[in-house]
C-alpha positions in Angstrom: -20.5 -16.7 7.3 -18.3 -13.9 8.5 -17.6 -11.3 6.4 -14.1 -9.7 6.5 -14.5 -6.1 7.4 -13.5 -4.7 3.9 -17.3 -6.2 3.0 -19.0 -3.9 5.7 -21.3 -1.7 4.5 -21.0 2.0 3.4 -22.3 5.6 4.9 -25.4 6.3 3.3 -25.9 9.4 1.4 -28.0 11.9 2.2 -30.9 12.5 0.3 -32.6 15.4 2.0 -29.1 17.5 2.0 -29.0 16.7 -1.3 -32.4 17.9 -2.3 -32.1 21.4 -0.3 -28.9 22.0 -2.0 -30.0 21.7 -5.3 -32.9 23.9 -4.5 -29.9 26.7 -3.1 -28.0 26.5 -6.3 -31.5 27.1 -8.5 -32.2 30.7 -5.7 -28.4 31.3 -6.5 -27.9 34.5 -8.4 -26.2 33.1 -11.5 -28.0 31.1 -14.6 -28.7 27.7 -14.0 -25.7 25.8 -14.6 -23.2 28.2 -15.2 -20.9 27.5 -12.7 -20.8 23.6 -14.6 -19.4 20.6 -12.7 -18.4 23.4 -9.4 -22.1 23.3 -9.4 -22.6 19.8 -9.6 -19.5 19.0 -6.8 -21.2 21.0 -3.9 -24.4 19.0 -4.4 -22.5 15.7 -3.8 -20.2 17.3 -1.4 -23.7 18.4 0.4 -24.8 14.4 0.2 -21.9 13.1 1.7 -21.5 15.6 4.8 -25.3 15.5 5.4 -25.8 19.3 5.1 -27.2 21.5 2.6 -24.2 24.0 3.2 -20.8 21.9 3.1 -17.7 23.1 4.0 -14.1 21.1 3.6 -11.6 23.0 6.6 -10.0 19.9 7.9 -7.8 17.5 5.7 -6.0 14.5 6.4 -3.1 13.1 4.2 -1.8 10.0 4.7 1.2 8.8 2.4 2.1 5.0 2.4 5.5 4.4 1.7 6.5 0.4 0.6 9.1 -0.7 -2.0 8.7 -3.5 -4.8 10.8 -6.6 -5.3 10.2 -6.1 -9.2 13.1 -3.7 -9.1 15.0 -6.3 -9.5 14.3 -6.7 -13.2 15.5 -3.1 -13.8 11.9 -1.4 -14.1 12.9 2.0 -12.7 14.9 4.8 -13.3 15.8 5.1 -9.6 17.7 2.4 -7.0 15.7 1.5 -4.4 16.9 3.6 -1.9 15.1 6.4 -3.0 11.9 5.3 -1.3 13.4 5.4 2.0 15.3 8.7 1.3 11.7 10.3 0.7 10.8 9.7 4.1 13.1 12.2 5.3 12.4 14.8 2.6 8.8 14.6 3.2 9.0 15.4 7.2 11.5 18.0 6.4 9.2 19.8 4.3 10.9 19.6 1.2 8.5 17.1 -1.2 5.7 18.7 -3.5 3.4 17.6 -0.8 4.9 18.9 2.1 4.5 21.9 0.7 1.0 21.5 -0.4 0.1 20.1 3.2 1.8 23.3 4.4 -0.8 25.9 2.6 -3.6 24.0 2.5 -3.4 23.5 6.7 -3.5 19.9 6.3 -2.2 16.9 8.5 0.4 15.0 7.1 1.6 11.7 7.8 3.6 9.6 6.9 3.6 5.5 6.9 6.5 3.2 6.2 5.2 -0.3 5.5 8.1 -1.8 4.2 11.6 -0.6 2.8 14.2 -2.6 0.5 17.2 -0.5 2.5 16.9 -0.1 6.2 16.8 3.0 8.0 16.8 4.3 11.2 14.1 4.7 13.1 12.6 8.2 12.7 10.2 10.0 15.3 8.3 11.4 12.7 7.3 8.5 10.7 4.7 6.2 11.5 6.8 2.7 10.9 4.2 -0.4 10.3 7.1 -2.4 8.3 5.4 -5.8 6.7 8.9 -6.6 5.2 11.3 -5.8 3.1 9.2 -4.7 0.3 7.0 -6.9 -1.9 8.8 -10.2 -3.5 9.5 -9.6 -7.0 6.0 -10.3 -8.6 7.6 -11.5 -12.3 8.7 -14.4 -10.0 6.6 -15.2 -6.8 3.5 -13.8 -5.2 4.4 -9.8 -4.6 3.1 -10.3 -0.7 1.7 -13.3 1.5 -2.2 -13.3 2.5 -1.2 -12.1 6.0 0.7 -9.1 4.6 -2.2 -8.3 2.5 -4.4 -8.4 5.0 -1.9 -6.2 7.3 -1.9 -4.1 4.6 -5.6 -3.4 3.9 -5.7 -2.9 8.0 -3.4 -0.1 7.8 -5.3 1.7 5.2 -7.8 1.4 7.7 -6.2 2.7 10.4 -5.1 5.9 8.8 -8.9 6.5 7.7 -9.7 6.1 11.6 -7.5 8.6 12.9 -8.3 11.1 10.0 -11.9 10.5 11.5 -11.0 11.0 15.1 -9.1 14.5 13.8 -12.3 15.8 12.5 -11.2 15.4 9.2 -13.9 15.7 6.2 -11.5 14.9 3.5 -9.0 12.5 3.1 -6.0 11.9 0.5 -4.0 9.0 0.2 -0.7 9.4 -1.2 2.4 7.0 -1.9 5.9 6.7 -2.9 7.1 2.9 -3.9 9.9 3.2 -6.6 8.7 0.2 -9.1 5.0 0.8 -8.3 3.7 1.7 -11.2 4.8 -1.6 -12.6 3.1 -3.2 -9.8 -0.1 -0.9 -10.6 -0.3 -1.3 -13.8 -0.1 -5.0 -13.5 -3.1 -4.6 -11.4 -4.7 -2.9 -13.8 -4.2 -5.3 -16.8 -5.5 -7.7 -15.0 -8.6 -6.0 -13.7 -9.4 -4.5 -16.9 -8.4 -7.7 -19.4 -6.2 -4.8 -21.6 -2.6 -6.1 -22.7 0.5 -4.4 -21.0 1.6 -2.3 -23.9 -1.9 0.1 -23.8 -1.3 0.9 -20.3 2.2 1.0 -19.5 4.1 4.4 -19.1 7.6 5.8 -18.0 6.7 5.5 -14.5 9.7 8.1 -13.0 11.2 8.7 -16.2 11.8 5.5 -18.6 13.4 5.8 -22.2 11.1 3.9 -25.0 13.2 1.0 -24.6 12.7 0.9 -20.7 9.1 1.2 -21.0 9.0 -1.9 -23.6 11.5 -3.6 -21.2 8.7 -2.9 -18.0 5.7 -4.1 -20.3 7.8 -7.6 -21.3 8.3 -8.1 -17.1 4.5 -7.2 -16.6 3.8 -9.7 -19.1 5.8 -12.9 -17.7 4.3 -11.8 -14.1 0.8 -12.1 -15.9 1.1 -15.5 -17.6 2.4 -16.5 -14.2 0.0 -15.4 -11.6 -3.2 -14.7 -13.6 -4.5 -18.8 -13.5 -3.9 -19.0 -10.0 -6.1 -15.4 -9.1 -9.7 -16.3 -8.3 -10.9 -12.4 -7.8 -9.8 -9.1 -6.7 -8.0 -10.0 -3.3 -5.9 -12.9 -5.0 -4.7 -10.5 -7.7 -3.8 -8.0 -5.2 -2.2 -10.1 -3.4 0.0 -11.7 -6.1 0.5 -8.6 -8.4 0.0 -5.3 -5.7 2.2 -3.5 -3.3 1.9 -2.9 0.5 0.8 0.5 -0.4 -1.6 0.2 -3.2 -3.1 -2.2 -0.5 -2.9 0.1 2.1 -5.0 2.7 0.1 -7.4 0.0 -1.1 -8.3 -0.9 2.1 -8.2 3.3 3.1 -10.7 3.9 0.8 -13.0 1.2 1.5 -12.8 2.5 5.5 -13.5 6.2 4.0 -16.9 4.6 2.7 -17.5 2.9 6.2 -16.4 5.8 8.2 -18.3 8.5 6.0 -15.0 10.2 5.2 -14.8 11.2 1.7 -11.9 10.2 -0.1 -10.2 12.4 -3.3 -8.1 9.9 -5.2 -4.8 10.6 -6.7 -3.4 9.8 -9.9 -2.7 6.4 -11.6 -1.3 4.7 -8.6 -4.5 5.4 -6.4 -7.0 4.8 -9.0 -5.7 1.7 -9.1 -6.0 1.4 -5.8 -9.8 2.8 -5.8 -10.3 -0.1 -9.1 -9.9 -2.7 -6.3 -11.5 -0.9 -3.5 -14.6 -0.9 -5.7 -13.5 -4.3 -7.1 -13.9 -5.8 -3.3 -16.6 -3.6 -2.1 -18.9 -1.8 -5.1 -20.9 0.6 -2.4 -17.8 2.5 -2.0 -17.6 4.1 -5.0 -19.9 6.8 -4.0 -17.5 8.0 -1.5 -14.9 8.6 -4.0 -13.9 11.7 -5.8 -11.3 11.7 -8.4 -8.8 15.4 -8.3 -6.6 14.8 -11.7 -6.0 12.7 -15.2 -2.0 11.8 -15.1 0.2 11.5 -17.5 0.3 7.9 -17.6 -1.0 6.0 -20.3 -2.9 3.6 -18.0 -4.9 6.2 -16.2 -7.5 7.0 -18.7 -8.5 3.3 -19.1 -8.8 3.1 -15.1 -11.1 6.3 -14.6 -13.1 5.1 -17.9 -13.7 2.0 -16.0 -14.7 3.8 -12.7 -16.9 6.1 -14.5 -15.0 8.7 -13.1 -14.3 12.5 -14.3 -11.3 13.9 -12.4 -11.2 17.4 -12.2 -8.1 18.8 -13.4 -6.1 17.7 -15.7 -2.0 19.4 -15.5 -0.3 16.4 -17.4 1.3 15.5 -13.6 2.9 12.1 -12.7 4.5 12.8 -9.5 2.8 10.8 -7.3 2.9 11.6 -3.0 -1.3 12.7 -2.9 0.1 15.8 -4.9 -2.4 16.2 -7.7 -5.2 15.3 -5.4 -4.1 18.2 -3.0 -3.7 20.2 -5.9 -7.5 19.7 -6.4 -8.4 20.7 -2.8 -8.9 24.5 -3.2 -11.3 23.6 -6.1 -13.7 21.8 -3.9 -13.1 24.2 -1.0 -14.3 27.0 -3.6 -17.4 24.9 -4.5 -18.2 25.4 -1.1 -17.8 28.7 -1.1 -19.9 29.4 -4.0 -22.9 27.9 -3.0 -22.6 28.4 0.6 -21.6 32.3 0.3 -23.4 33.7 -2.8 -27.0 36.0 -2.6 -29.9 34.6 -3.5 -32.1 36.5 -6.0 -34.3 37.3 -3.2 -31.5 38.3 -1.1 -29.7 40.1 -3.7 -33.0 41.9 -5.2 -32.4 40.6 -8.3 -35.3 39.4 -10.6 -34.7 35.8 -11.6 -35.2 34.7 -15.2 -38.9 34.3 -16.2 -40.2 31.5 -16.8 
């Protein structure tokens, strides 16, 4: 039987690394443990890049762009246009993680897999169009197996060339207005909670929109969830081109030994069915923030995952996960850069 390439195996950890940088941090001068999870970070960091000294220069963001079909049933606070409109913003410099991208030295690009209003070609964006946007899930299957498939391969591709770049680090961003109706169907159905414990203002919903976005999540549930057998079916019926794409992107970060530092709500989501279609991969994924949205606690607690900042954001774009970059690039620094006691000529405790 042929496995489809999402089942491949994962990058290894390193175990040796590993072991020599938990011996640094014990010669570090500095009580054990009291630099807490930054402590803790460098020692995995040191796993996954195979060397007791780690270092995070070069980063690689790729943001998937793809609008939703459930838009239709007036989930958003924003007309569909808006996704589209981004695209410009973002290669002009003037979206939250533009600017990020700018100070931390990082490439940025940007990937249009399907938008509800045409636009003009633009020489800056990397245009993979699978449609028109998803169909409207509360109604039909959000995408076809082919366009899921597509999908998942152009999370793929974006981990490749993040590889070929040098890149240690990748984020994944997106921008979808209606996806975190999409996502938080996902979720639902992944975690068997009802739509009213994870549902959240997405962009900016009044209490009345947010009850109105949990009754559409609902219908699309009693709809699709007897004909999903597994992970790939619900994604398929209930996802978005880019919460695909960055499934399948962190999946390939796994394979390719690229680690991954997952976003907020939207990309845990995505990272639930990564792990949902290929368990090894979790290893490979670190998780920068806990959003705003009332659905992200139940998908980290369900990962087993403890983000590391938490700024009550809900923007979206990769921007608390850049946020979060410095932080691990300071880990680094820590353990790579500070004296030892023998170095330092300073006694260590006594035993």
């Amino acid at each position: 039987m042929n496995l489809a390439w999402w089942q491949g195996p994962r990058q290894p950890l390193d175990h040796v690394a590993r072991h020599k940088a938990l011996a640094r941090q014990r010669e570090l001068t500095k009580p054990a443990g009291a630099l807490g999870q930054l402590e803790t970070l460098a020692v995995q960091l040191a796993a996954l890049l195979g060397c007791e000294r780690p270092s995070l220069d070069k980063l690689w963001i790729s943001l998937f762009a793809a609008d939703h079909g459930v838009v239709a049933e007036g989930v958003s606070a924003y007309p569909q246009a808006v996704t589209g409109q981004m695209l410009s913003n973002f290669l002009n410099g003037g979206a939250a993680i533009s600017v990020l991208a700018r100070q931390l030295g990082a490439e940025l690009e940007v990937i249009d897999l399907g938008l509800a209003v045409p636009q003009a070609p633009h020489p800056g964006v990397r245009h993979q169009p699978l449609g028109p946007g998803t169909a409207n899930l509360m109604r039909t299957a959000a995408m076809t197996p082919a366009q899921l498939a597509a999908a998942l391969q152009v999370g793929r591709e974006a981990v490749l060339r993040a590889q070929q770049s040098g890149a240690a680090l990748f984020i994944g961003g997106e921008m979808g207005i209606g996806n975190t109706t999409a996502a938080t169907a996902l979720a639902c159905w992944a975690l068997r909670e009802p739509s009213h414990e994870l549902v959240g203002p997405g962009t900016g919903l009044d209490d009345a929109g947010v009850a109105h976005k949990a009754a559409v999540i609902d219908v699309a549930l009693q709809l699709h969830t007897p004909l999903i057998d597994g992970p790939l079916d619900a994604l398929q019926r209930l996802g978005g081109f880019e919460i695909a794409a960055l499934a399948g992107a962190y999946i390939a970060c796994a394979q390719q030994g690229v680690i991954a530092l997952v976003d907020g709500f939207i990309c845990s989501v995505a990272a639930l069915f990564a792990v949902c279609l290929n368990p090894d991969c979790r290893d490979w994924l670190l998780f920068a923030h806990r959003g705003a949205e009332p659905g992200h606690d139940h998908v980290l607690r369900a990962l087993q995952a403890e983000p590391l900042l938490k700024l009550g954001m809900r923007l979206g774009e990769g921007s608390g996960a850049a946020l979060a970059v410095p932080l691990l690039r300071l880990a680094c620094s820590l353990h790579n850069d500070m004296a030892t006691f023998a170095e330092a000529a300073v006694a260590e405790r006594r035993s």
